[in-house]
C-alpha positions in Angstrom: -118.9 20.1 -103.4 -120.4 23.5 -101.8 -123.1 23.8 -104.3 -124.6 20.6 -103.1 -123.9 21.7 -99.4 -125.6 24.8 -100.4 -128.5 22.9 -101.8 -128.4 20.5 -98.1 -128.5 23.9 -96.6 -131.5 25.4 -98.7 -133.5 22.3 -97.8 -133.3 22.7 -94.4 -133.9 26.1 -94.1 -137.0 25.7 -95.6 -138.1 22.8 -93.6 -136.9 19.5 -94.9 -135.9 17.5 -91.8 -133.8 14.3 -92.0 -130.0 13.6 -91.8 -128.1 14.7 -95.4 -125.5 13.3 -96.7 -123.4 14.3 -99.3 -122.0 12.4 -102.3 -122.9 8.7 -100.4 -126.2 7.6 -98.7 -125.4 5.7 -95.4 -126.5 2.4 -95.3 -127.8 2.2 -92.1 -129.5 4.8 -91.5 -133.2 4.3 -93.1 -134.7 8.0 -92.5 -132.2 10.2 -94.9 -131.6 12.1 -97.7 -128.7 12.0 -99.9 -127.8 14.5 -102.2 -124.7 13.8 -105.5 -123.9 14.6 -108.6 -124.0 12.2 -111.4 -122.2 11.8 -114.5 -124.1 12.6 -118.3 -123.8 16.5 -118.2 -122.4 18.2 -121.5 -119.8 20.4 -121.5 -120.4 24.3 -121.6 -117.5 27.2 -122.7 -118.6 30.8 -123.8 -116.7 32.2 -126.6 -113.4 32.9 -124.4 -113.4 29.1 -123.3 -114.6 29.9 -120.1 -118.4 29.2 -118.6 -120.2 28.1 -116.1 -119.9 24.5 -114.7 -122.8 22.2 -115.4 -123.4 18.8 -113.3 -126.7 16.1 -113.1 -127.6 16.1 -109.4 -129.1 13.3 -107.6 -131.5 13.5 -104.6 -132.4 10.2 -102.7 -135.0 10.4 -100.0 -135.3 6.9 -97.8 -137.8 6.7 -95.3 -139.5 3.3 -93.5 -142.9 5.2 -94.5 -143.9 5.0 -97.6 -146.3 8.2 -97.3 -143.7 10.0 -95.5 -140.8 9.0 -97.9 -143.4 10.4 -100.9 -144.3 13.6 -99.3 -140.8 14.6 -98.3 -139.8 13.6 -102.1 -142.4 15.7 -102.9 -141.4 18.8 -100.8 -138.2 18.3 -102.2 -139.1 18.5 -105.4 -141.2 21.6 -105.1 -138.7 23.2 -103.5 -136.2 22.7 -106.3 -137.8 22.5 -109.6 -137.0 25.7 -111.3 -134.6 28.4 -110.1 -133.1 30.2 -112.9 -130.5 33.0 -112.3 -130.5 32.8 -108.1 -128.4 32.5 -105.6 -128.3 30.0 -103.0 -125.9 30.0 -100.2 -122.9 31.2 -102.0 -123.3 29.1 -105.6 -125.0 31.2 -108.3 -127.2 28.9 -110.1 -128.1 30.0 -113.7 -130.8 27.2 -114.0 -131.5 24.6 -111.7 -133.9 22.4 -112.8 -135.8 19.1 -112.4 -135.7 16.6 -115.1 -139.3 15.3 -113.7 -140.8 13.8 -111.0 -139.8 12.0 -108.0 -140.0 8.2 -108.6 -140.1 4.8 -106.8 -136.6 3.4 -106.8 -136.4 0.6 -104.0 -136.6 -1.2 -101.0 -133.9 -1.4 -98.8 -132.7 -4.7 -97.3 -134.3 -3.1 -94.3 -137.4 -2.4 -96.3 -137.2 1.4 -96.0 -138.6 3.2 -98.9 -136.5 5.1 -101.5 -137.4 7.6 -103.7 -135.5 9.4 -106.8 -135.0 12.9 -107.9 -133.1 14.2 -110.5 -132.0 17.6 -111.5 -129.9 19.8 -114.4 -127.3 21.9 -112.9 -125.4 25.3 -114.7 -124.0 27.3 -111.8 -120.9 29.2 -110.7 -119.6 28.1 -107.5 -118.3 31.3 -104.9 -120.5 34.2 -106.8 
């Protein structure tokens, strides 16, 4: 999991505010992020069978503002659309990328606002 802490830690440190949780969103807590991986990546070996891992990762913003749940999605988003061959903290990503746009995905019982980013992972985890 430390190349999604090291994403968390990225975010803040270049000003995304909010509680972060990794891997499950807390359900009572309406102003959060959450940040996972997700299932549907394809497998990736270099001639020796080796490679770099590859993973879908999953950003959920929830906010009881709309505008503020939209611009922090935004924010997010900017920060983490394209980074090809960079480190960040200590998980060298060879391309991570966004797979579009944040997007509306619900209401909370509580009637926060969530909002949906996904991205494309290849990295190598302790470089």
């Amino acid at each position: 999991m430390s190349y999604l802490t090291d994403i968390g830690a990225y975010l803040q440190a270049n000003g995304v505010t909010g509680t972060i949780y990794y891997e499950v969103l807390d359900e009572i807590q309406d102003n959060c992020i959450a940040i996972s991986d997700y299932q549907g990546f394809n497998e990736y070996e270099t001639q020796d069978g080796g490679g770099p891992d590859q993973q879908n990762i999953n950003i959920i913003v929830r906010n009881t503002d709309s505008e503020t749940c939209w611009t922090n999605a935004e924010q997010i988003y900017r920060l983490l659309r394209e980074h090809y061959n960079e480190t960040i903290g200590s998980t060298f990503f060879m391309e991570l990328t966004a797979k579009g746009p944040h997007t509306f995905l619900s209401r909370t019982p509580s009637n926060a606002f969530q909002r949906t980013i996904n991205f494309y992972s290849k990295y190598i985890n302790g470089a």
